[in-house]
N, C-alpha and C positions, 0 to 999 in steps of 0.2 A: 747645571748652574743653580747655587741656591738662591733664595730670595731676593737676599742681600745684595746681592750682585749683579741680579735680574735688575733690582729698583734702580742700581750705582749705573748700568747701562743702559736703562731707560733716559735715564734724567742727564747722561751724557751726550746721547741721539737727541734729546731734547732742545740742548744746548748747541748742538752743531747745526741744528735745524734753524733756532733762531740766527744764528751768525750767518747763517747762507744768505737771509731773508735780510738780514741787515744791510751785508754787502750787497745784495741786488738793488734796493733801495738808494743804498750809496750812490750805485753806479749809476743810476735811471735817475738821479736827480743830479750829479756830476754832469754826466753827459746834454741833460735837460739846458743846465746852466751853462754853457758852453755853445752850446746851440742858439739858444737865445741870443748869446754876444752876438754870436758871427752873422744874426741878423739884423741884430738893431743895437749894439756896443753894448759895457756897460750901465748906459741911461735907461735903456730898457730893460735890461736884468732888475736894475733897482726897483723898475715899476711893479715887480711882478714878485710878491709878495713869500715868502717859503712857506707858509699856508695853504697858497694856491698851488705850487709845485708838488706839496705835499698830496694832495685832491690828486694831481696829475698821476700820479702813481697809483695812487687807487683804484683808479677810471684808466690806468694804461692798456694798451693794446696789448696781448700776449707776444712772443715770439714768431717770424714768420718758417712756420715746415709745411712740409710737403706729406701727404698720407692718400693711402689707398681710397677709389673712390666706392660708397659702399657700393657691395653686389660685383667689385672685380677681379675679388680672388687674387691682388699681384702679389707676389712673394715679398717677405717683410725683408731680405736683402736686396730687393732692388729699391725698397722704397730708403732704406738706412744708404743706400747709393746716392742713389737723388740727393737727399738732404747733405749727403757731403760734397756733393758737386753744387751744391747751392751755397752752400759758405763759403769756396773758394771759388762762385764765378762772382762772389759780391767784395769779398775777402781784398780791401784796399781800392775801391772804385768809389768815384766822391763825386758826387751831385754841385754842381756851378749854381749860386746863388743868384737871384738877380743885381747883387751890387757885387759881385766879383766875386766872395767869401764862398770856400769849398768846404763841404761837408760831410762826412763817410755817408756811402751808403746804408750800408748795417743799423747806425745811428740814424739814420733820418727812417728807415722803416717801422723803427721801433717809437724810441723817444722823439723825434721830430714830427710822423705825423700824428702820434698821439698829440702833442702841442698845439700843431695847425690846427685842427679836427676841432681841438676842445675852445679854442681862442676862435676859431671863424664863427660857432654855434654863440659864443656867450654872448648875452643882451646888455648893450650900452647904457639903455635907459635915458640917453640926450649927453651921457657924463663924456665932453671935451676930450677927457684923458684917456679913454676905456677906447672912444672909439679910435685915437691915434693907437692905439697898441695895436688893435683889430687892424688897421692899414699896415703895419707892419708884417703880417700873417696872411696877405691877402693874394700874395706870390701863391702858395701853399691849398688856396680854393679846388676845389673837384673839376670846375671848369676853366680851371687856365693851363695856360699852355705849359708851365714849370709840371702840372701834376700830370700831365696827356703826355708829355717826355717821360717821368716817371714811369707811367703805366707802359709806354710801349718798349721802355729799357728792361720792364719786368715781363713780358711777354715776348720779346726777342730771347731773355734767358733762359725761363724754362723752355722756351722750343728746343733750344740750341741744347739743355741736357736732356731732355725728351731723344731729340734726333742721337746723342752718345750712347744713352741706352740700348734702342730699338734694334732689331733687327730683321729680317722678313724670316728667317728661319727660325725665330724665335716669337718676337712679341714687337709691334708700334706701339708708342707711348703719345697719350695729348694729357695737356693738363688744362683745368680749369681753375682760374683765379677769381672768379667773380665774387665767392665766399671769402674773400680779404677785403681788409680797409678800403684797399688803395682802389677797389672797384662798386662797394659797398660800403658808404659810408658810415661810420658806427655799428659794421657789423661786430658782434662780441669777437667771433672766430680770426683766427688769421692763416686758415690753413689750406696749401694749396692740394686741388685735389686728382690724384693721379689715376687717369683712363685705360686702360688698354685693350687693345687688339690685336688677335691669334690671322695671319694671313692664313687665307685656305690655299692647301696645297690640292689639284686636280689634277687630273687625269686628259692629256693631249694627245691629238691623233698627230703624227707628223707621217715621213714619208720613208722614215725609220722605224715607225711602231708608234705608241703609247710612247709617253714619257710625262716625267713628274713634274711639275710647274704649278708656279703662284701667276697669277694674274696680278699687275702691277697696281695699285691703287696706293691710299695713305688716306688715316682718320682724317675728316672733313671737320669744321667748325662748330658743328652742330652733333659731333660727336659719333657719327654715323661713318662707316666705310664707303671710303668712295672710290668706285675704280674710273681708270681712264684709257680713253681708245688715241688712235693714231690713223692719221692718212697715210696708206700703204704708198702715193706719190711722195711723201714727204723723206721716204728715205729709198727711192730710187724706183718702186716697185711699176709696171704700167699696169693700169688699171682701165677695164672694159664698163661704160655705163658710170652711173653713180660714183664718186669719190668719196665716200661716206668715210668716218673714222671705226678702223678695226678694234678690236679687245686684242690687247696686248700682254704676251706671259713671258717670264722668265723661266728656263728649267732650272732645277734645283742643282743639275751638273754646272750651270751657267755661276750661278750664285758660288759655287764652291771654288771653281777657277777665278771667280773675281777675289772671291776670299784669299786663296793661294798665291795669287800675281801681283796684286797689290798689299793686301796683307796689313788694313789698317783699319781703324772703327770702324765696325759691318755698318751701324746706322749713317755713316756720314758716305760712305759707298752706295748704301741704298738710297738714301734721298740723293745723290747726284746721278743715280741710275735713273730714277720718276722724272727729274727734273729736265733731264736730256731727251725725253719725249715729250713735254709739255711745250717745247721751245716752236715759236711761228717757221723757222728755219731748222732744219734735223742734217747738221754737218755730217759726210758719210762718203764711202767711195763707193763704187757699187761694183762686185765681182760674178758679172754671169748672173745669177739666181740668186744671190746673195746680195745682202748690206750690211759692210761695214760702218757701224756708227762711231764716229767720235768718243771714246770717253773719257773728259776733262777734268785735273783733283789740280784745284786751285787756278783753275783757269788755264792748263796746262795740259796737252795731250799725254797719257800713259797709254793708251793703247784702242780697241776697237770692242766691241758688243757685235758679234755676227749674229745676223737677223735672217728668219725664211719666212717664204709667206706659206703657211696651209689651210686651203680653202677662204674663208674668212676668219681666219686668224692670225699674228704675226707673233713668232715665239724669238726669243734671244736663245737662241740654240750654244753660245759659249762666249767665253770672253780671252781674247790674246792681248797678251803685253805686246808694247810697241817692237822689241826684240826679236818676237816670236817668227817662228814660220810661217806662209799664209799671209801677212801686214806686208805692204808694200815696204815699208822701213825694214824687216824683218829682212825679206826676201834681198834687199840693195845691200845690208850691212853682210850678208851671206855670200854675197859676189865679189865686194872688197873685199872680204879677207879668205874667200875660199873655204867656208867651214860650214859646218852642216848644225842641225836639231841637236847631234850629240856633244858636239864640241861650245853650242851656247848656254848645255845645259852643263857641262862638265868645268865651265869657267862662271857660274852661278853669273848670266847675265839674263836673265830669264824670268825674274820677278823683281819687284822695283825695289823690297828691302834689302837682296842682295846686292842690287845694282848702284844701291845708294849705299852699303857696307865699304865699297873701293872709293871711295871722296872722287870718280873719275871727271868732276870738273877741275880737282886742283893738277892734273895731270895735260899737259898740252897735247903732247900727243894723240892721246886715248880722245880728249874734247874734242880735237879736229877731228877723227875717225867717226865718232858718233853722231857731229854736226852734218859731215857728208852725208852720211847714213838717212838724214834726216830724225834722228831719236836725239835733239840738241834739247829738246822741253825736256827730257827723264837729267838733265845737269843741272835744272832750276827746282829737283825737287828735295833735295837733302833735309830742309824743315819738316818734311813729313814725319820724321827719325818717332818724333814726340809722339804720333798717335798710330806706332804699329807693335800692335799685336803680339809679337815674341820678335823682339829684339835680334839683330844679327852682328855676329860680333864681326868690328873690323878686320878689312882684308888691304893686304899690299896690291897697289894698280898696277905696280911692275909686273907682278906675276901673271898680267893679262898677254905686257906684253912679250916676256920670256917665252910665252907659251905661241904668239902670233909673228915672235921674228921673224919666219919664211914668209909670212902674208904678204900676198900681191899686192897688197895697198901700202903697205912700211916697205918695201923692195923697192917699188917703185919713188916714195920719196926718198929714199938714201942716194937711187941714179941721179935723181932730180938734182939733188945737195950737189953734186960730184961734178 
């Protein structure tokens, strides 16, 4: 490229640059003035000069992102993750004014508390007018309850894309906000800052050998790994002396079958897996030497966590779908219909994306069979669809029962009918 054209494309970059910068200003004082309305009408837009708007833009808040916290090495596509799961968990969610008037969220992080911020600090001097504007902005204060909604709206959401990311075979995610506005007042930065933590895999004596396992924990608040014990009473075990809480692990075969049966965000599995031993009450059946735990996705049973005790330890040695062999349901839906491990797995009812692939609540038949069975919670989960993993393409629920015609449980209602 000659000169000429060097100079003719500079000065063209030049020009695009200011037009960007124009438009942002546009928009940060459009949105400004908008905002304003919907707090105090036009009467108070008028009070508030386009000189002063102007100042507001200059003194504005940056954009709120998310970025690696220094010293934690996260990969820069989990961090460009984050920040797209943060636009669209804000992406049309609108802040209740205290006079009624609704407001985007997006807009009030940016251009709104820039406004609040700048309008609560400014000095009245005794002037009538100055200090009514300031009463208008007072919603908007660090210590009222409108900004303590805010904060903890913002701190339920990055948990919630924290917990999407994470995984224990992978990485836990915590985030710190304190380095924004909205927790440091007038801090320049607006950037949330993202933590992580590698679970350690160890090394367990069981009654099998060695086997591979994490110890159940999840970053604490202060930024530190915290693991958690359980009362081996708590899920059925009898205990001689002391009822002390155990250290509790998951093997990594554990983790993979839960991956495989359920088959939907690893992190929204794994924090339901922590959470199901934190509980005062640990729902479970108990088989011999064994416990059965509860494990609930959306408040709904999918299946069990079998649990052993060795020595003082208690490991989650695997996980069964409610279908499965071994589960009391498992074993009842194998007597009605006469069929074995091969025939549950040869009709893909065996993991919960397959099982929600046949829609077998819109199918009466099949509803009634599964309600017997006691597996009636796996017909309330079909919403799941959204957060699994590799997708299963629909199947026809007739071809369940094509295949279950002779079943002593459909035999039997046809005599019944007759």
């Amino acid at each position: 490229m000659d000169r000429k054209k060097k100079k003719q494309a500079a000065i063209k970059s030049a020009a695009n640059i200011e037009q960007q910068r124009k438009a942002l200003k546009e928009r940060f004082l459009d949105r400004t003035r908008k905002i304003i309305v919907l707090i105090g009408g036009d009467i108070l837009l008028q009070k508030l000069p386009d000189v002063f708007l102007g100042k507001l833009y200059e003194c504005r808040y940056p954009v709120l992102k998310a970025k690696a916290a220094p010293g934690s090495g996260i990969d820069k596509i989990k961090v460009i993750q984050f920040n797209k799961l943060l636009l669209q968990f804000i992406d049309g969610v609108e802040l209740t004014l205290p006079n009624g008037n609704k407001v985007l969220l997006s807009w009030y992080l940016s251009e709104g508390i820039t406004l609040t911020d700048s309008i609560g600090d400014m000095e009245t001097y005794g002037d009538p007018e100055m200090e009514e504007i300031k009463r208008h902005f007072l919603f908007g204060s660090h210590d009222s309850p409108f900004h303590h909604d805010l904060q903890e709206m913002l701190i339920d959401m990055v948990t919630d894309i924290c917990t999407l990311l994470s995984d224990f075979n992978d990485h836990i995610y915590r985030t710190d906000l304190g380095l924004t506005p909205y927790f440091a007042k007038f801090n320049p930065d607006n950037d949330i800052l993202i933590h992580t933590f590698k679970p350690k895999k160890e090394k367990v004596e069981t009654t099998k050998g060695m086997r591979n396992a994490i110890r159940l924990g999840w970053p604490s608040p202060e930024f530190n790994w915290e693991h958690f014990n359980v009362k081996a009473s708590l899920l059925g075990f009898k205990t001689t002396g002391l009822d002390i809480p155990l250290e509790i692990y998951i093997s990594t075969h554990a983790l993979d079958r839960l991956q495989e049966r359920i088959n939907i965000t690893p992190g929204i599995m794994h924090q339901i897996l922590l959470l199901t031993f934190l509980q005062p009450e640990i729902s479970h059946r108990w088989r011999g030497d064994v416990s059965h735990v509860d494990f609930l996705v959306a408040g709904l049973k999918v299946g069990y966590l079998v649990v052993k005790l060795h020595g003082s330890k208690l490991m989650i040695h695997t996980f069964l779908f409610l279908t499965n062999n071994d589960t009391f349901e498992g074993e009842k839906l194998g007597r009605l219909l006469s069929i074995v491990k091969e025939d549950k797995k040869y009709l893909e009812i065996d993991s919960l994306p397959a099982f929600n692939s046949y829609h077998i609540d819109q199918n009466e038949k099949l509803s009634k069979l599964f309600k017997d069975a006691g597996c009636g919670s796996l017909l309330k989960l079909g919403h799941l669809k959204e957060f699994t993993i590799n997708q299963v393409v629909d199947k026809d629920a007739e071809s369940i029962l094509q295949y279950l015609a002779d079943a002593p449980y459909f035999s039997k209602q046809v005599s019944q009918s007759d």
